[in-house]
C-alpha positions in Angstrom: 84.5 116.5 304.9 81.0 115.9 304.7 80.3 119.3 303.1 82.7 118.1 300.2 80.6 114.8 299.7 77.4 116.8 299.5 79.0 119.5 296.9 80.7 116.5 294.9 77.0 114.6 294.9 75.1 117.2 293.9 77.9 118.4 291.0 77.5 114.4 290.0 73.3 114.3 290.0 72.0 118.1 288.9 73.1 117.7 284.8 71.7 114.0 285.1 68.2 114.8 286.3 67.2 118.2 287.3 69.3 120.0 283.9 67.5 117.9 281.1 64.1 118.8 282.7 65.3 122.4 282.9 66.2 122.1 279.0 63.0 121.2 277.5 60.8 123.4 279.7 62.6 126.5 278.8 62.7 124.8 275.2 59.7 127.5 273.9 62.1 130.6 274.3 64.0 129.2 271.5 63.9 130.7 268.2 61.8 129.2 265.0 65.1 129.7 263.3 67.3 127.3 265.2 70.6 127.3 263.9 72.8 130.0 262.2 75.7 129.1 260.0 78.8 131.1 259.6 82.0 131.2 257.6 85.2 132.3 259.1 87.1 134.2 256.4 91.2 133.1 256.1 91.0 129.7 257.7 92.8 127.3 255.0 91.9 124.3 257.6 89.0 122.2 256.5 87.0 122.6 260.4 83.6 123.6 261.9 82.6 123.6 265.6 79.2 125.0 267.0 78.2 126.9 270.0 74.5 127.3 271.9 73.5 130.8 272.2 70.6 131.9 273.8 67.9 131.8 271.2 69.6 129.6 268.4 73.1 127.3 267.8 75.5 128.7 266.0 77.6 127.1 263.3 80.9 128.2 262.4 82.9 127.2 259.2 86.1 127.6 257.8 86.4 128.9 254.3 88.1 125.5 253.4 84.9 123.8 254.9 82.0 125.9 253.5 83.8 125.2 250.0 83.4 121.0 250.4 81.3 119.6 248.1 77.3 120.0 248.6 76.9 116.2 250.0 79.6 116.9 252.6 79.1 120.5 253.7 75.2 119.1 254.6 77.1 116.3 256.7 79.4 118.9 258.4 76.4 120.6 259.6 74.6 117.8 260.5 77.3 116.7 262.4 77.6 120.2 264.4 73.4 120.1 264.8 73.9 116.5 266.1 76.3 118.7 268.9 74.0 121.2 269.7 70.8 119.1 269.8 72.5 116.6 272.4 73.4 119.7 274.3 77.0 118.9 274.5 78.2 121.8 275.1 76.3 122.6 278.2 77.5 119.4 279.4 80.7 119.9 278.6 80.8 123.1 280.8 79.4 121.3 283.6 81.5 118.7 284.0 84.7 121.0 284.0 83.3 123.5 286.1 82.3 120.8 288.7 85.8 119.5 288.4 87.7 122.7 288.6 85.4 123.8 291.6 86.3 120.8 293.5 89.9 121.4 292.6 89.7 125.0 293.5 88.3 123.7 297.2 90.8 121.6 297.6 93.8 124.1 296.6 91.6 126.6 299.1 91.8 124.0 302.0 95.9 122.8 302.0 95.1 119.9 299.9 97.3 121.2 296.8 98.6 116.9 296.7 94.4 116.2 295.7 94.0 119.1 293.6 96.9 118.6 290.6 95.3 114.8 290.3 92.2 115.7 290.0 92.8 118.2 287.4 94.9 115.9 285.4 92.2 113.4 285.5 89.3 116.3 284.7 91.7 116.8 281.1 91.4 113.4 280.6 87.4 112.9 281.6 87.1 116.5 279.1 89.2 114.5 276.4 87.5 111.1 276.7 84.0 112.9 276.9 84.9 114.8 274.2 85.5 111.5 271.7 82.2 110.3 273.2 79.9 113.6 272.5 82.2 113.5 268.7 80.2 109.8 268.2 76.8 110.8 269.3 77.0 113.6 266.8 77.8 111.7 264.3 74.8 109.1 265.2 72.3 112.0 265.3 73.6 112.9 261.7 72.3 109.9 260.6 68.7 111.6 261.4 69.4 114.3 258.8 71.9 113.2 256.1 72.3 109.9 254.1 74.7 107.5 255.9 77.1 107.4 253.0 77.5 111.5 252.6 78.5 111.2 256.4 81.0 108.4 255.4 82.1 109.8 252.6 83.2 113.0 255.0 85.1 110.8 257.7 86.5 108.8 255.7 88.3 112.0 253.8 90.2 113.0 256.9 92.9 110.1 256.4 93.4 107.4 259.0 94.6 109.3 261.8 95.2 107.3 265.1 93.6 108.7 268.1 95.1 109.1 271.4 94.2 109.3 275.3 94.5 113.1 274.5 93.0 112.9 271.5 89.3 115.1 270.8 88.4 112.6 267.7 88.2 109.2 267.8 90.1 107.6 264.5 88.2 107.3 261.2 87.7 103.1 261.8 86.2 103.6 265.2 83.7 106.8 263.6 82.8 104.9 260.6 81.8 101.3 263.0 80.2 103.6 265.3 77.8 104.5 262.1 77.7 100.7 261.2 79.5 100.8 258.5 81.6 98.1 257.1 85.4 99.9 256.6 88.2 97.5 255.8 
């Protein structure tokens, strides 16, 4: 039992101490040229998403995306560097791996009735992290494009309603998380 305490505690403290430190001292290896944006040929879907690869970030775009308007296709990208630079992604991985080891030690030791809980609740901490990391990226846009070009692209996608299983939080929340007055 105590083994599972020690595991869970050190899942719980390494990304929160030891994993930041680790970041920015093996922040020289990375590349002058930080970021590297591509366009995905065939996708009609306005989208983007960004991935950390070993030397630089990588940002994709859709077709529809890479053909907004200048003011907007800077915001996208901001929003995606805002991602990268916040290291969400590693994060991201962390947490889910933590959670599906733990699950995978439980299934392993007869305790099938902890594990499906716990794996329900890791979709939900992956969904609800997932709005949060969405808001810090937009905050650490702010750092690189005007606060109205980054309005102007949320407030395009309509006023969707966000959900507990939702990735996005909904436009109003986005645009007062920026500080901006929407009515």
């Amino acid at each position: 039992m105590y083994s599972y305490l020690l595991l869970l505690s050190l899942i719980i403290v390494f990304p929160f101490t030891a994993l930041p430190w680790i970041m920015k001292r093996k922040s020289y290896l990375i590349s002058e040229e930080k970021y590297e944006v591509r366009v995905m040929r065939g996708h009609s879907q306005i989208n983007a998403f960004s991935i950390r690869g070993l030397r630089k970030g990588y940002i994709f775009l859709t077709e529809s995306a890479a053909s907004l308007d200048e003011n907007k296709l800077k915001a996208v990208i901001a929003h995606e560097i805002g991602h990268l630079e916040r290291n969400h992604h590693v994060k991201m991985a962390l947490l889910m791996g933590s959670l599906i080891t733990i699950s995978m030690f439980l299934l392993l030791d007869g305790m099938s009735w902890v594990a499906i809980p716990v794996l329900l609740l890791a979709m939900l901490a992956q969904k609800s992290l997932s709005r949060k990391f969405e808001l810090e990226a937009d905050r650490y846009a702010l750092r690189l494009v005007p606060c109205q070009d980054l309005v102007s692209l949320i407030s395009s996608y309509g006023d969707r309603e966000a959900s507990i299983l939702s990735t996005h939080p909904d436009v109003s929340t986005r645009l007062k998380n920026l500080n901006y007055n929407w009515s």
